[in-house]
C-alpha positions in Angstrom: 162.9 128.7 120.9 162.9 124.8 120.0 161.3 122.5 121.9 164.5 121.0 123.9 165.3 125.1 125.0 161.8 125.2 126.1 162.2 122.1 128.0 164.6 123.3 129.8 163.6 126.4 130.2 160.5 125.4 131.6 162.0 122.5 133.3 159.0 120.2 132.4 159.1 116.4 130.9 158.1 115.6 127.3 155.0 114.1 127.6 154.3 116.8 130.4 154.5 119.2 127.6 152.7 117.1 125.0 150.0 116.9 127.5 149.3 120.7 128.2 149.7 121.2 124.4 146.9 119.4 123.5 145.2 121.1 126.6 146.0 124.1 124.6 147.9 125.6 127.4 150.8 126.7 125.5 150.8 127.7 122.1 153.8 127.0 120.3 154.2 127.8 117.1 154.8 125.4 113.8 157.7 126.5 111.7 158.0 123.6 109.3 157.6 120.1 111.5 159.5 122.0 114.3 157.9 123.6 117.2 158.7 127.3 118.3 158.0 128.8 121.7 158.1 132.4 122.8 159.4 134.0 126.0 155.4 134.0 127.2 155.4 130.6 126.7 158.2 130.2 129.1 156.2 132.6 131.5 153.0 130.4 131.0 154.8 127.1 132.2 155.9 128.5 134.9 152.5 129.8 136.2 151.2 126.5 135.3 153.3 124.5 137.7 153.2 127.7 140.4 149.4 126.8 140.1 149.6 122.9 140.1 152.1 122.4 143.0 151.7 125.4 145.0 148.5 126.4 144.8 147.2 122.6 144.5 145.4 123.7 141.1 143.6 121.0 139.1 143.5 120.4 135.8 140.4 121.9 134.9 141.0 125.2 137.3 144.2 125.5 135.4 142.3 125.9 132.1 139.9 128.0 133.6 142.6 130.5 134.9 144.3 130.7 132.0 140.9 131.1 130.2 140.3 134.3 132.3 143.8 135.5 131.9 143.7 135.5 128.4 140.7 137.4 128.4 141.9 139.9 130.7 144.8 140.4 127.9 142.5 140.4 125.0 140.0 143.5 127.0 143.6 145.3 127.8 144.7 145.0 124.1 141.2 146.3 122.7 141.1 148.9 125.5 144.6 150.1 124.5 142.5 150.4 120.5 139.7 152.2 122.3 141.8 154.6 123.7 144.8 155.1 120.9 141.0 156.1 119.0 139.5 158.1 121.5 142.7 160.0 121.8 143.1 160.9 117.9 139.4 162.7 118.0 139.4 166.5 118.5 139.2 167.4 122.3 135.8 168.5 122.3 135.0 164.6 121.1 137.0 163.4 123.6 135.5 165.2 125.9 131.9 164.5 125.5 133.2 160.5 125.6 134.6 160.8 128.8 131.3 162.5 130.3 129.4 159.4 128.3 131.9 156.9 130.3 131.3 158.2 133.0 128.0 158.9 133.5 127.5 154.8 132.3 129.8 154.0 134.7 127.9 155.4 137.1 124.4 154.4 136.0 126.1 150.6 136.5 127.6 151.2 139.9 124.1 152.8 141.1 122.1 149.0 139.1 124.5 147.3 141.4 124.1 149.0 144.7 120.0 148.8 143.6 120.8 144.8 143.6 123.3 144.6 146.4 120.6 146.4 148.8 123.3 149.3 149.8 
């Protein structure tokens, strides 16, 4: 969508979004001089402002959340890889994976219990 629709959509000001945009909030893209924004754009704004006016979110924790959300997205997109590849090996493979998972999963949640003092 152009700017204007995402405007509206998001039912911020102009300089508003010129602001987060150099924040690198949203991401629009550049098709020619004209801006483009996506549905998760929208979705983005409206967290934003949930964050700033309801939640009393500054700048800078703004950034940081979305920081962490995008990581969260980017480990659920490689995971989603991981498995899509763990899932095309023979079931023996996938077998002997699982038991490796596990058994480092386990090795982590007794490190942390170690540290915790439980």
């Amino acid at each position: 969508m152009e700017t204007r629709e995402f405007l509206l959509h998001a039912r911020l000001e102009h300089q508003v979004l010129e602001a987060w945009i150099e924040a690198g909030w949203p991401l629009p893209r550049r098709d020619t001089e004209e801006q483009r924004f996506a549905e998760i754009d929208v979705a983005r704004a409206q967290l934003i402002r949930e964050l700033q006016e309801a939640c009393g979110v500054n700048e800078e924790g703004v950034g940081v959340i979305l920081d962490l959300l995008d990581q969260v997205h980017n480990l659920r997109r490689m995971l989603r890889g991981v498995l899509s590849a763990v899932n095309a090996q023979p079931e023996e493979t996938r077998r002997m994976i699982v038991a490796a998972i596990t058994a480092a999963a386990r090795q982590t949640a007794d490190a942390e219990s170690q540290r915790s003092g439980r």
